[in-house]
N, C-alpha and C positions, 0 to 999 in steps of 0.2 A: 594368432601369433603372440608368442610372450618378449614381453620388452624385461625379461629380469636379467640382468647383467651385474659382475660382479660391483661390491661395494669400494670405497678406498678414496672416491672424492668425496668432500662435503662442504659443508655449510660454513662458511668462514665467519672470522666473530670481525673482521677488521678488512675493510677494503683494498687488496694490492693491485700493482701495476699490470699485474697478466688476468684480471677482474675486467676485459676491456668491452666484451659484448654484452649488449643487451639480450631481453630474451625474445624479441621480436628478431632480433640480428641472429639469434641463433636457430631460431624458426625458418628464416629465410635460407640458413647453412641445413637445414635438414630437408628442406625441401630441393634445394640444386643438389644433395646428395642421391635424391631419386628415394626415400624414407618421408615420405611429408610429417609431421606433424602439428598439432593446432598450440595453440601461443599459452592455453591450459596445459597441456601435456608435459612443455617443455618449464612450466613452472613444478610441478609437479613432479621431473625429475631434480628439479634445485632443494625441492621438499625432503626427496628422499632422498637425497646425497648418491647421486648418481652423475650429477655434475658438481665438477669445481667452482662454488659460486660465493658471492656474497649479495646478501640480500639488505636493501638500504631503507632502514625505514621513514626516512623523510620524502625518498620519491616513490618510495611503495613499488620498487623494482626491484626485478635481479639483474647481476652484471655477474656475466661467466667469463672461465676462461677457454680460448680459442681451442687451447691442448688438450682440454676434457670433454670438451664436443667433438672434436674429432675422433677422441678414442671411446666416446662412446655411440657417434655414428659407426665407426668399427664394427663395434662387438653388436650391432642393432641389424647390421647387415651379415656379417657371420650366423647371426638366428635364423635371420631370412631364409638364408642360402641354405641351412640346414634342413629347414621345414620345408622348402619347394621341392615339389616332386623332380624327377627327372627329365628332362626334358619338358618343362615348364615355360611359359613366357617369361622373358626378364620384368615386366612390369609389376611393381609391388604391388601385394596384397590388398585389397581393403579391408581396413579398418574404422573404429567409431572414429579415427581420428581425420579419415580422409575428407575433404573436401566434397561435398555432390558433385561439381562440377568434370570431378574426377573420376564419378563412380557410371557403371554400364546401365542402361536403360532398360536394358532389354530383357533383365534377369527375372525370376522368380519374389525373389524376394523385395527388390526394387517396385515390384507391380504389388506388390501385400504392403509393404513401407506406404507408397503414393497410395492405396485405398484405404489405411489406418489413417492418413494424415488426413483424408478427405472425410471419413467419417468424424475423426475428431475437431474438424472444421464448422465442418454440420452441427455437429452436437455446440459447440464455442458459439456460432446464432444464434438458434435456436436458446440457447441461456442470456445472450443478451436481449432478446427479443422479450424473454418472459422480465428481466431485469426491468429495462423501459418499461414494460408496464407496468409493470409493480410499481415503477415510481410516478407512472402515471396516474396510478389511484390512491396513492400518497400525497401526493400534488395537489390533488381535488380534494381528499380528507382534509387536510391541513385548510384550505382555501373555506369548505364548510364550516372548521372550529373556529376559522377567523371570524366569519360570518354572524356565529352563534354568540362570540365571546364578544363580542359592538353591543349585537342585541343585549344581551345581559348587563352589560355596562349601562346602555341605556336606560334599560328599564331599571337598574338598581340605582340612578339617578334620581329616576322618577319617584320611585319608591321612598327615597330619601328626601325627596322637599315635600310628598304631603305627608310624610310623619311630620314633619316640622310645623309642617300648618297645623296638622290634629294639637300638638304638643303645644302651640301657641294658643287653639280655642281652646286648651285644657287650662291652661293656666288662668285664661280670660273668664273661665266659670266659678275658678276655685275662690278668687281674691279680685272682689269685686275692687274698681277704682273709685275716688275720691268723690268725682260726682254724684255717682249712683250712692254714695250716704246723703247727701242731703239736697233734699226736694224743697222746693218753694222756698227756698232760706231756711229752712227747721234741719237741724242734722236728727238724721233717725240714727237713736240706739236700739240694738236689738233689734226685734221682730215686729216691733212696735211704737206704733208712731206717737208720738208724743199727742198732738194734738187729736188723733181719733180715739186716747186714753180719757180725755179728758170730756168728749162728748159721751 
């Protein structure tokens, strides 16, 4: 069924007094019309100027008026009635817009609809499934490079105070101290002792 109906209401720039329903109120006037549609649909005719609305954007709603829903549940039901075969049930069509609760069980496509949805259910596990793991063995990687990066810390600790010690008996080789010049009270110059020069 096509909901195209002629154009002529639209989209107001300034809120007036016949701007009085919402569009959930006007949801609920399409559904005691025996036409249901969902609270997207009916924004969606405010989009395409199919009703008389004003759209407010500080509450991010639409406010219709009463006169333009009514005339275009009209012309919604005039389609109806043109598309239903003869001798048809009165019961409206389904559509995307109908409600499950609404729609028949027992059908062909209803039984393909409930087996896509089960297999795409299946499939929606099974990817969380493989997801959990995956972070399951992200979790233990991460927990290893903790593990590694201590270790490393530590030993580059270690690493670091016996350079320090090497660097201190380096220094303690190069420049001998005060004492080690002089023995017995004689200060030695040079490589040579004064008094083993003279023996």
């Amino acid at each position: 069924m096509s909901d195209q109906v002629g154009r002529g209401r639209t989209l107001s720039d300034k809120r007036r007094d016949e701007h009085s329903l919402t569009s959930l109120e006007i949801q609920r006037l399409f559904e005691s019309s025996g036409i249901p549609r969902s609270q997207r649909s009916i924004e969606r005719y405010c989009r395409d100027g199919k009703l008389d609305c004003f759209r407010d954007p500080d509450e991010d709603r639409y406010y219709v008026t009463p006169a333009s829903a009514e005339t275009l549940i009209g012309q919604l039901k005039e389609i109806q009635a043109r598309h239903a075969p003869a001798g048809a049930s009165s019961t409206p069509p389904l559509t995307a817009d109908t409600p499950s609760s609404a729609r028949g069980t027992g059908d062909a496509s209803t039984a393909d609809e409930l087996e896509s949805l089960r297999r795409e259910n299946m499939d929606l596990k099974i990817t969380n499934r493989a997801k959990d793991y995956f972070i399951e063995q992200l979790k233990g990687d991460r927990e290893r490079l903790a593990q590694d990066f201590k270790g490393l810390v530590v030993e580059f600790g270690e690493t670091k105070r016996e350079v320090g010690e090497l660097k201190a008996q380096i220094r303690m080789l190069r420049a001998p101290n005060e004492t080690d010049r002089i023995r017995g009270g004689k200060e030695v110059t040079g490589d040579v002792d004064e008094t083993a020069a003279a023996a």
